[in-house]
C-alpha positions in Angstrom: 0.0 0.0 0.0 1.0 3.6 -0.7 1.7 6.4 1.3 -1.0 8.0 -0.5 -3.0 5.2 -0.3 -2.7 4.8 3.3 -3.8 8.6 4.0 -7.0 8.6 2.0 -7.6 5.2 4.2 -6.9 6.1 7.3 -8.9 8.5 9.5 -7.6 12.2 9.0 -5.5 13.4 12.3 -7.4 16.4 12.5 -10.6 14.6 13.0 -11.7 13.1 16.6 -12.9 9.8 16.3 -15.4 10.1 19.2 -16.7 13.0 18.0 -17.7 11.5 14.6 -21.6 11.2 12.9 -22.8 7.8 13.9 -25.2 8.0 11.0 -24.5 10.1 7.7 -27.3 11.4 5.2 -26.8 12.7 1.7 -28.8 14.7 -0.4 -26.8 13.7 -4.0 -27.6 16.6 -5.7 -26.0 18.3 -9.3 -25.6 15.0 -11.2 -27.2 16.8 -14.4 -25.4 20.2 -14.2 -22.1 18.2 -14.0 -22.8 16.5 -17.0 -23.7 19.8 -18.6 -20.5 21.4 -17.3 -18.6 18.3 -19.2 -20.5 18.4 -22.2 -21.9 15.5 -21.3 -25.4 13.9 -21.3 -27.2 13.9 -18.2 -27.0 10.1 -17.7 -23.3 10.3 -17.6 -23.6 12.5 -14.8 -25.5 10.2 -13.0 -23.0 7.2 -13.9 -20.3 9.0 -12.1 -22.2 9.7 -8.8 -22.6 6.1 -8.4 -18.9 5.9 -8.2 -18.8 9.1 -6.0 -21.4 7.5 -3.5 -19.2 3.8 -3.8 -16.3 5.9 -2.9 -17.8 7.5 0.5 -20.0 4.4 1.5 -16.0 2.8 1.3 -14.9 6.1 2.9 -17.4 5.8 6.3 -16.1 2.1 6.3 -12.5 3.1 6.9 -13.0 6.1 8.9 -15.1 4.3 11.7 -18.7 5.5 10.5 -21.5 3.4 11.6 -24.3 4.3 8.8 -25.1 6.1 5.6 -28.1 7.1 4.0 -28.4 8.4 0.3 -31.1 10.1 -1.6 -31.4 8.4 -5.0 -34.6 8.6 -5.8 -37.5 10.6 -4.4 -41.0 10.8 -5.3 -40.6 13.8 -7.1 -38.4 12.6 -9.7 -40.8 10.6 -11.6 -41.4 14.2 -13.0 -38.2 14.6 -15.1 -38.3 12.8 -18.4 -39.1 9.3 -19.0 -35.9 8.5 -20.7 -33.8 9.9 -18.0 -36.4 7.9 -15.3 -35.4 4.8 -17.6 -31.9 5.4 -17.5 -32.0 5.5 -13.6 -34.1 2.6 -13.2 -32.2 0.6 -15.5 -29.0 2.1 -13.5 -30.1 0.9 -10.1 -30.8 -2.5 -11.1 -27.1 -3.1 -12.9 -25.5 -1.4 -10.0 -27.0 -3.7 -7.4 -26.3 -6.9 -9.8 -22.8 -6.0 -10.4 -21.9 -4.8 -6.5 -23.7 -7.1 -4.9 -21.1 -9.8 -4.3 -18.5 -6.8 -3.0 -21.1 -5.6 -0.3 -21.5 -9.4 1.0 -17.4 -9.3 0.8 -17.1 -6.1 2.8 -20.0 -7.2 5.2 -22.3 -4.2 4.2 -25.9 -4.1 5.1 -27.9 -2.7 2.7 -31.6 -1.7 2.9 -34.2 0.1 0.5 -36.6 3.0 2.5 -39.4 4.0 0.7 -42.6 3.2 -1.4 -40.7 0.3 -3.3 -44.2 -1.6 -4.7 -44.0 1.2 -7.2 -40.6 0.5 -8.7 -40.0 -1.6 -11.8 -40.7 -5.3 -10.5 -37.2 -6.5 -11.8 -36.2 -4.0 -9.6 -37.8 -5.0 -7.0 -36.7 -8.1 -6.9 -33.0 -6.9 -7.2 -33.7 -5.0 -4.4 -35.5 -7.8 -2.1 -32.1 -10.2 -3.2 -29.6 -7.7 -1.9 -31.4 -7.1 1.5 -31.6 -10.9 2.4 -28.1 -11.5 1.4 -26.8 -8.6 3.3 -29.2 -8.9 6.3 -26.8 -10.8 8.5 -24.0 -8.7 7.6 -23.0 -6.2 10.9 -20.4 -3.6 8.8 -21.9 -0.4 8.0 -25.6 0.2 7.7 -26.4 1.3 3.8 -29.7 2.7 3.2 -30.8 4.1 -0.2 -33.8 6.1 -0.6 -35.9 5.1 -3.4 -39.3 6.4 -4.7 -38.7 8.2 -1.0 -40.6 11.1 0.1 -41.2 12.3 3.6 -44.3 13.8 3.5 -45.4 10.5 2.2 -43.8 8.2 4.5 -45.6 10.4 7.3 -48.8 10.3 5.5 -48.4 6.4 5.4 -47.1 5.9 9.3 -50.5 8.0 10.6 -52.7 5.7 8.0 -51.6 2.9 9.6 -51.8 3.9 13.0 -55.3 5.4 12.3 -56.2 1.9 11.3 -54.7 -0.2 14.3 -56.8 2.5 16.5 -60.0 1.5 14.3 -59.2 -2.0 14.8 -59.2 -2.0 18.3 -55.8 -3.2 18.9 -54.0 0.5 19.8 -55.7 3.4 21.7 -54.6 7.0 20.7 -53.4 7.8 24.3 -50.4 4.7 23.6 -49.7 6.9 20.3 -45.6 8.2 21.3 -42.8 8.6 19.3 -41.6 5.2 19.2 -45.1 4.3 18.1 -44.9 6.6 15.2 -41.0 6.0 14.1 -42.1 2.1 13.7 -44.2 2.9 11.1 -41.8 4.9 9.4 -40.1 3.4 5.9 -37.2 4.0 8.2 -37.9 1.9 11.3 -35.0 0.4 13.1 -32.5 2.8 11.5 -31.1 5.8 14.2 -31.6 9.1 13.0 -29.0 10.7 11.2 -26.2 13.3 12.7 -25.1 15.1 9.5 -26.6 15.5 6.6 -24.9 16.6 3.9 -26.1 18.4 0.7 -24.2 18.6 -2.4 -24.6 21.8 -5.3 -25.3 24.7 -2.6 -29.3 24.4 -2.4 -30.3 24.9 1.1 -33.4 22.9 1.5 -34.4 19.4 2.7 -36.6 18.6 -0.6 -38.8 16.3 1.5 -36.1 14.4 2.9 -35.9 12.8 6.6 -38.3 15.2 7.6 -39.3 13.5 11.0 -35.6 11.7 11.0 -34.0 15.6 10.9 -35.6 17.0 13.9 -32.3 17.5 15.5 -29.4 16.3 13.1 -26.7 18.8 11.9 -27.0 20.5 8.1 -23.7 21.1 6.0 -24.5 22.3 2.4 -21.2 22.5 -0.1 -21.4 24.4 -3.1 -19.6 20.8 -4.8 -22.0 18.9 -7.4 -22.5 15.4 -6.4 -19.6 13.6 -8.9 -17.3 15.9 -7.6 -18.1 15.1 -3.8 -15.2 13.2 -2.9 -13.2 11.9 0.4 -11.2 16.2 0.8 -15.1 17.4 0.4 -16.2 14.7 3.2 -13.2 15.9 5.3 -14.4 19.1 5.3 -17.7 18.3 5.9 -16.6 16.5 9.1 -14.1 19.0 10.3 -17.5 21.2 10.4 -19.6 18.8 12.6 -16.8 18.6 14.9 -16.9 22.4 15.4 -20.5 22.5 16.1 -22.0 21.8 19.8 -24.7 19.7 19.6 -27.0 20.7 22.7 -30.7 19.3 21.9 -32.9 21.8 23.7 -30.2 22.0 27.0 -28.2 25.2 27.8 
């Protein structure tokens, strides 16, 4: 191994290991105006933030992170153009068929949050495949957003609830937090520390919205493809400056 090798591996001196996000979100955002900056088409954009998100899933493995969460598909997205929503569906599925056997390998776990019954069925069976074969696995936690939306997920967990209550089986006074976050896409998985945002928009785009109550925001003017392990570093550097006081003095 190389000494340059070895620093992009090894956790950066400057960062405190105990003072690290458990749990890392990101908002993968500029895919397209990448592309556009190359010359490119849009779907090569998109093509090279799948290696920019394999690069910092590997990243939180070596640096001692527990869990990462990506945005790659909300439910607004099945607005943009049908060749493009192709592309990405098509993209999803060869990504999981070709990575698959590395996550296994590495002893990722992998999970899918959000309305999946509405994706692709051959999709959805790629996706159903790589959560049992990774559901043993106890390296880091890998959760990708898919058909996701957060007012959505909400709208589902208070359905459900509603219809437990109808049922007989819960009464609204037993209706708590913990209640609610189990019928969340997300159940099970802690909420996240950092999120990070990528191409300088400064909004949550329906994203985590009951998950972010209290995790820390860093927004880079990077686009995604660009985002690599010196953006990350920086991003970290930031969260360790910040004091993190949920509602106490």
């Amino acid at each position: 191994m190389t000494a340059q090798q070895t620093k992009l591996q090894d956790l950066p001196t400057d960062l405190k290991r105990e003072l690290l996000p458990q749990h890392v979100a990101v908002i993968m955002d500029g895919n397209g105006r990448w592309a556009k900056r190359q010359g490119l088409p849009r779907i090569m954009g998109h093509k090279r933030g799948v290696d920019a998100l394999k690069d910092l899933l590997r990243c939180c493995q070596d640096w001692g992170i527990q869990a990462l969460t990506a945005y790659a598909f909300s439910t607004e997205n099945w607005k943009r153009p049908q060749e493009e929503v192709d592309f990405l569906m098509t993209l999803f599925q060869r990504v999981l068929r070709q990575e698959l056997r590395e996550m296994v390998e590495e002893n990722v776990q992998i999970k899918f949050v959000g309305n999946l019954q509405a994706l692709p069925r051959s999709l959805q069976q790629e996706i159903s495949r790589s959560m049992e074969e990774t559901k043993d696995n106890r390296g880091i936690r890998f959760s990708v957003a898919t058909n996701y939306g957060g007012r959505q997920e909400i709208l589902q967990a208070c359905q459900a609830i509603a219809k437990q209550v109808q049922q007989g089986l819960l009464q609204p006074d037993e209706i708590n937090e913990q209640v609610f976050e189990s019928h969340l896409y997300t159940a099970g998985i802690t909420d996240p520390d950092l999120l990070i945002r990528t191409s300088g928009e400064m909004r949550l785009s329906n994203f985590l919205l009951w998950q972010m109550a209290y995790g820390e925001i860093y927004i880079t003017d990077a686009l995604w493809p660009d985002f690599d392990r010196a953006e990350f570093h920086r991003a970290l550097c930031a969260y360790q400056q910040r004091e993190r006081r949920f509602g106490k003095v």
